[in-house]
N, C-alpha and C positions, 0 to 999 in steps of 0.2 A: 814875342817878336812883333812890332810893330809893322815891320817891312817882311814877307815870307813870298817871295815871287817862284813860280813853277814847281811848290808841293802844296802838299795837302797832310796838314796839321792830324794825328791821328789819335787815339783814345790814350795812347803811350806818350806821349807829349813828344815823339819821336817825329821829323819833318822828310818821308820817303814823299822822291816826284812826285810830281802828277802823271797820267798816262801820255803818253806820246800817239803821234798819228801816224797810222802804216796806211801802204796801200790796201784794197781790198780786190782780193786774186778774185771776185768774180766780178770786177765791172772793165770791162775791156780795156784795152789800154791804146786803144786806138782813136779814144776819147779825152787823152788825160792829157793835159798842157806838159810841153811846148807845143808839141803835133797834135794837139784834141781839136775836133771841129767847134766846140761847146760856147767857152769862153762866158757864160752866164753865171752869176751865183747859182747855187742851190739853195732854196729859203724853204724848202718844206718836203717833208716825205713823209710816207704812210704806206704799211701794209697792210694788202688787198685780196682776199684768197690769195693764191700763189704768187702775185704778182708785190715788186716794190713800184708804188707811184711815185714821182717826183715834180716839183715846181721848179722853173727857174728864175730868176729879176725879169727877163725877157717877155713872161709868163707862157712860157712852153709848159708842156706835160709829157711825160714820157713814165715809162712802164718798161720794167724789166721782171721776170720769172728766173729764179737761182738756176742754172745753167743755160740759159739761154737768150737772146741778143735784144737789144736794147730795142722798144717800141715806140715811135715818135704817135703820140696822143694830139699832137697840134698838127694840123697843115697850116697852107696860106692864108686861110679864111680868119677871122678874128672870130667867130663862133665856136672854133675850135681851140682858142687859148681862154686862157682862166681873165677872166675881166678886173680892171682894178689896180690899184698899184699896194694894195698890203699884205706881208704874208700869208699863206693860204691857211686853213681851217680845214679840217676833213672830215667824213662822216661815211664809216663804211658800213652800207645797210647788205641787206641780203643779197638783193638782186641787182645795186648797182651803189657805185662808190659816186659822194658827192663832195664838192671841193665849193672854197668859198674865200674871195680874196679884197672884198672890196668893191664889188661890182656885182653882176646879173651870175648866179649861181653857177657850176660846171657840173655836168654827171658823165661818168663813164660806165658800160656796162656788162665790159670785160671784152669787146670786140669793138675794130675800126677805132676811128678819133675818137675825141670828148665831143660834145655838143652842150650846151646850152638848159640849164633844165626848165623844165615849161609848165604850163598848168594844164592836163590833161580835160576839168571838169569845166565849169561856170567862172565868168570872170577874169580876171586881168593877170598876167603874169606871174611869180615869185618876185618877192622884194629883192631889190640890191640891197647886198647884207657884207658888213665887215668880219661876220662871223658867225657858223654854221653849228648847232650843237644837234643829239641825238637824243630824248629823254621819253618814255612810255612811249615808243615805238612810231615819234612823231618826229618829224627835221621844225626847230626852234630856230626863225633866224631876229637879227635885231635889224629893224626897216632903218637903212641909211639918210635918218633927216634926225632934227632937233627932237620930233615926234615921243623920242621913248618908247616906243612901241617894242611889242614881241609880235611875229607872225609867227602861227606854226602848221601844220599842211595835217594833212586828214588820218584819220586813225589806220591802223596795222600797216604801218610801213607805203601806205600810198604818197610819197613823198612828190609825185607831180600830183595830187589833189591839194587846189589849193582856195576852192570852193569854199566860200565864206557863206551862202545860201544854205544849199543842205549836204553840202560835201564831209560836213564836219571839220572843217579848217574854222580858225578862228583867230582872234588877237585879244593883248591885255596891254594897257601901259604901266610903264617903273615912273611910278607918278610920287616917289617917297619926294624926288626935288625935282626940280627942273634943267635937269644935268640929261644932257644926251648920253646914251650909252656907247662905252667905247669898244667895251669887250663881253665877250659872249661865254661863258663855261658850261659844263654840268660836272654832277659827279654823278653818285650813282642812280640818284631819284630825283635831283632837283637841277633848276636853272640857276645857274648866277650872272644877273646882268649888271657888269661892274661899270659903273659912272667917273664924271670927273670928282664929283666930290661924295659921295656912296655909293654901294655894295647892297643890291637889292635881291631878294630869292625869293624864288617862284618854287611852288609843287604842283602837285598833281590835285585837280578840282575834283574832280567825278562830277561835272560839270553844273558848278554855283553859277547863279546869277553875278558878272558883271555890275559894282557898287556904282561904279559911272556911268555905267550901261543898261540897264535891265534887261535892254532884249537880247543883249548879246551873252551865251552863255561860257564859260569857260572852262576848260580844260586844265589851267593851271592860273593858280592864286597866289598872291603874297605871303609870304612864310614868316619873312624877319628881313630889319634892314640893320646896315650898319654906316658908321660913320668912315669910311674906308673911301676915300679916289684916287683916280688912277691916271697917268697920262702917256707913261709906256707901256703901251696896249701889249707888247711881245714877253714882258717880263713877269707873267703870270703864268707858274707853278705848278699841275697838279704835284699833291704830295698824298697817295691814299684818297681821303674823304674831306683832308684840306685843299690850300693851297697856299701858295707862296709866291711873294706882289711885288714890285717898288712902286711903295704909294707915292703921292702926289708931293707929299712934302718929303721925298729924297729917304724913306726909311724901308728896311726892308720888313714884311709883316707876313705871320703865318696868320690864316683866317680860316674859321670855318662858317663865317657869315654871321654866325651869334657873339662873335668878339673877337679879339685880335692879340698877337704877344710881336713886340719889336722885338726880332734879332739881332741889329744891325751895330748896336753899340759898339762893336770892336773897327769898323768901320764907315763910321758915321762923318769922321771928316774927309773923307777920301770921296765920298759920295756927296759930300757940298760942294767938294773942290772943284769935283767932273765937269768939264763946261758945259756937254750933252749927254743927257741921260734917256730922253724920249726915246731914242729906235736901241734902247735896252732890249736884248731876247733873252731866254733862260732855256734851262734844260736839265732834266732829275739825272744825272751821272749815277745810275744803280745798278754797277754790273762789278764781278770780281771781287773786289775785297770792300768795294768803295759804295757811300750811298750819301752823294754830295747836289746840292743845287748848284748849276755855275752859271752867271750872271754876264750875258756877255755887252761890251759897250762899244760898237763899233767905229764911234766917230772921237770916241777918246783913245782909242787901242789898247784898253786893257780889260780884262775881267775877274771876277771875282768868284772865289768858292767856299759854299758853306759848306760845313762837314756835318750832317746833321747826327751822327755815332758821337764826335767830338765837341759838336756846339762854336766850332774854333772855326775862322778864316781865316784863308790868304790869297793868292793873287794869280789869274792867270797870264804869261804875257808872251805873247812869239818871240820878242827881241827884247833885251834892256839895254842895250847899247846905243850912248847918247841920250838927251836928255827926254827922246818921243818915240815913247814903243812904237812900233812898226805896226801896220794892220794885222789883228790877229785872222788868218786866213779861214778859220772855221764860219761856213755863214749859216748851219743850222747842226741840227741831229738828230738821231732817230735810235731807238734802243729797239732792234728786231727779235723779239724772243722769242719766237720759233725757230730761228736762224742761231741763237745765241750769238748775236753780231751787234756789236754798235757802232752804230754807223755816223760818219760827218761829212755833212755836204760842204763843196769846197769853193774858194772864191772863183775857182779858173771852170766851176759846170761838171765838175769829176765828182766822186762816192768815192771818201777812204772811213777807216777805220781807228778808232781808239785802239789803242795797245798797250796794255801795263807794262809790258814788256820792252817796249819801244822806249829809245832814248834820244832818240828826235822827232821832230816833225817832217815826219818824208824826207828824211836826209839836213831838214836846217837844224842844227843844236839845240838843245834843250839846255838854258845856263838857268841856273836856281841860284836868285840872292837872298840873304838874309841880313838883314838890319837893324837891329835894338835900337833902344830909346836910349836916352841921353842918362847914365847911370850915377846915382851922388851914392849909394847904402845907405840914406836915410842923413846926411851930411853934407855939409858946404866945406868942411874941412878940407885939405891936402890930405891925400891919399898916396900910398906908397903899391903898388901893384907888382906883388913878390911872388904871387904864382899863379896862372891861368893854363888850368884845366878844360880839357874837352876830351867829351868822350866820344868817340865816333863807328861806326861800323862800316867798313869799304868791300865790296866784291867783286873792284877791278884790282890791277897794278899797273903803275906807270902815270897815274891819274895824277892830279895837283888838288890841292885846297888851298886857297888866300885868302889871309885873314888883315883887317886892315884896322885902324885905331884913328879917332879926331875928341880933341880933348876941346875944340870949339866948332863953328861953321863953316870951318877953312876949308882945306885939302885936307885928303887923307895919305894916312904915312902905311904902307903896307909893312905889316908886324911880323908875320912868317906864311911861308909856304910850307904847305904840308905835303910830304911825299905819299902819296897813297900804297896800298898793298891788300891782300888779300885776308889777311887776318880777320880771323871773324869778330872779335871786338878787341878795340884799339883806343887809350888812354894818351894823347897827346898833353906834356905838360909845357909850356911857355913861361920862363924865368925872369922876375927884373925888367917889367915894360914900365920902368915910366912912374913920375909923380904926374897926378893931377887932380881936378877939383870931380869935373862931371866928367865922364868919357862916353864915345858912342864904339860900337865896333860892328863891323862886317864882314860878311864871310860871302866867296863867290866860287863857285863848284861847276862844271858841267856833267849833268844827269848819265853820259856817257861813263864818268866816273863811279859810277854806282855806291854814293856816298850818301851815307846818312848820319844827321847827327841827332846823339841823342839827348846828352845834357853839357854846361856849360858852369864849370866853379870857378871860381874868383878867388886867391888870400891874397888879401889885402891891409895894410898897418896904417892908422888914423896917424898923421902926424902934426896936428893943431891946427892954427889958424895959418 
């Protein structure tokens, strides 16, 4: 299927939804649009000992504990909102959670507002940093100029020491090119400071001498670089001990910094088409039955899902209706595994919920199309279309299935409606459609239907030229 909008492709070549959005009974409702005070996206969460953090567009912070009322982290001061205008980064150390959006650092430390984070020892502030990581018990951030630099703050969790004297704080520059760093990672041991046109990694020094520097000694050094850039800072991945990018030239790539595999082939025109791909964000969908990357593209309205079990994509879209999907409303997410909840931040400032179970989004429809390519069987011949087979499985009744046929670029001619039922598998056969040369067909279902299909046969008689 060329076109598979609202599932997600499975190891059975079978096409069940994708998850739908419910609300989530522990976040008040006295917050949730049309009557919510909020009204801000939510672009970032993280759990915090018992607490859920959140960012909003606004750059509020707020903090919620699993039954109990929602904590506003910002006042009127601007010291107390997250600085910056990019989604936030997080970094939860022992003794206090630090956020990082673009701007002069945030810390919270489990009581009153956020404030500011500062440098306790010798010397001048923490960098403004687009991006906060956590590696050998240090906060790594990347100094916001052309510079390439890494800052990173003094040993065992002194994250306000940022004492470059005898604090133990120090820096190193991603000097592989002269590409400013746009985004900040780690995994388990190492840094990855991804550029516009490569992928540099850092480890741990046991503190070598600085190749630029002599006097400066270092903490962590150049590992490996790669030919990897990036220019949608939000669409990087973890996946395990990789990750997962849309590089610079529109492809999607798994990387573990030593090299790289394009997955994108099945999707690779769809991804030149897009007019905007920059404020792309991602997120590992690994909960339930599913262990999916979904790509989301806000300024285009649609997203995309890998199915990393099936290696298969397809499409995520809130509306197909008309020729311009509708804003896809999810503007972040969070997989809470202590909570066993996954959670999605919403455009109206609310926290709802993924639901397998769910076959809409908070009440709007979930419609699943599917669309094939333009079919000859290997032939430019006339073709005579004597029986089409589908096999399908439904676990509602009352439902409808629409199947539609274009034997050019025209209109299409709806072929049959299918009556849905509860049968556990169900063999639709369709008689006598039609001579043609190529044919395209579509099928349009709503998820409420509880329909899934599974294969799709054709007899069909070659009748010459």
């Amino acid at each position: 299927m060329p076109l598979s909008v609202n599932v997600i492709a499975d190891q059975g070549n079978a096409l069940p939804t994708r998850p739908g959005v419910s609300g989530w009974s522990e976040f008040p409702a006295v917050y949730i649009a049309p009557a919510g005070v909020y009204g801000s996206p939510v672009i970032g969460m993280c759990a915090w000992r018992s607490f859920l953090v959140w960012v909003t567009a606004d750059r509020k912070i707020r903090a919620m504990p699993i039954g109990g009322g929602i904590l506003e982290l910002s006042d009127a001061t601007d010291e107390s909102k997250l600085d910056g205008g990019l989604r936030p980064s997080f970094v939860p150390g022992r003794n206090m959670l630090v956020i990082a959006g673009g701007g002069a650092m945030q810390k919270w430390t489990g009581a009153g507002v956020s404030s500011r984070l500062t440098n306790t020892g010798e010397g001048g502030d923490p960098p403004n940093t687009n991006q906060v990581v956590s590696v050998a018990q240090r906060l790594i951030a990347a100094v916001n100029s052309a510079s390439g630099q890494l800052w990173w703050s003094g040993p065992l969790e002194e994250y306000e020491n940022w004492d470059m004297g005898t604090g133990g704080s120090s820096y190193i520059q991603a000097a592989a090119k002269p590409d400013p760093i746009i985004a900040l990672t780690d995994n388990t041991n190492e840094v990855f400071a991804w550029g516009r046109d490569t992928l540099q990694v850092f480890a741990p020094a046991n503190l070598a001498a600085d190749a630029n520097d002599p006097n400066n000694l270092l903490d962590f050094a150049p590992a490996r670089t790669a030919n990897i850039g990036i220019t949608a800072r939000d669409s990087i991945c973890p996946v395990d001990d990789t990750f997962i990018a849309l590089d610079r030239i529109r492809r999607v790539v798994i990387t573990d910094g030593r090299g790289y595999t394009d997955i994108s082939s099945q999707v690779a025109k769809l991804l030149r088409d897009f007019e905007v791909v920059d404020d792309c964000w991602s997120f590992r969908m690994r909960y339930s039955k599913w262990d999916c990357i979904v790509f989301i593209f806000p300024t285009v309205g649609r997203g995309l899902i890998f199915n990393a079990k099936s290696s298969r994509w397809s499409e995520w879209q809130y509306s197909i209706e008309g020729s311009n999907p509708s804003p896809i409303p999810i503007t972040s997410a969070y997989h809470w595994t202590e909570q066993n909840v996954f959670l999605v931040g919403m455009s109206d400032g609310s926290i709802a919920t993924l639901d397998d179970e769910a076959t809409t989004d908070l009440g709007f429809p979930i419609i699943v199309e599917l669309v094939s390519g333009f079919q000859t069987h290997g032939t430019t011949q006339q073709k005579a279309c004597k029986t089409l087979m589908l096999a399908y499985r439904a676990e509602a009744t009352g439902g409808n299935a629409r199947l539609w046929r274009r034997d050019g670029l025209g209109a299409w001619t709806l072929t049959k409606q299918i009556e849905l039922n509860s049968t556990i598998s169900t063999n639709k056969q369709i008689r006598s459609i039609g001579v043609y040369r190529q044919r395209q067909w579509k099928m349009r279902y709503l998820a409420s239907d509880r329909f899934r299909l599974i294969s799709v046969f054709e007899e069909f008689e070659p009748l010459g030229a």
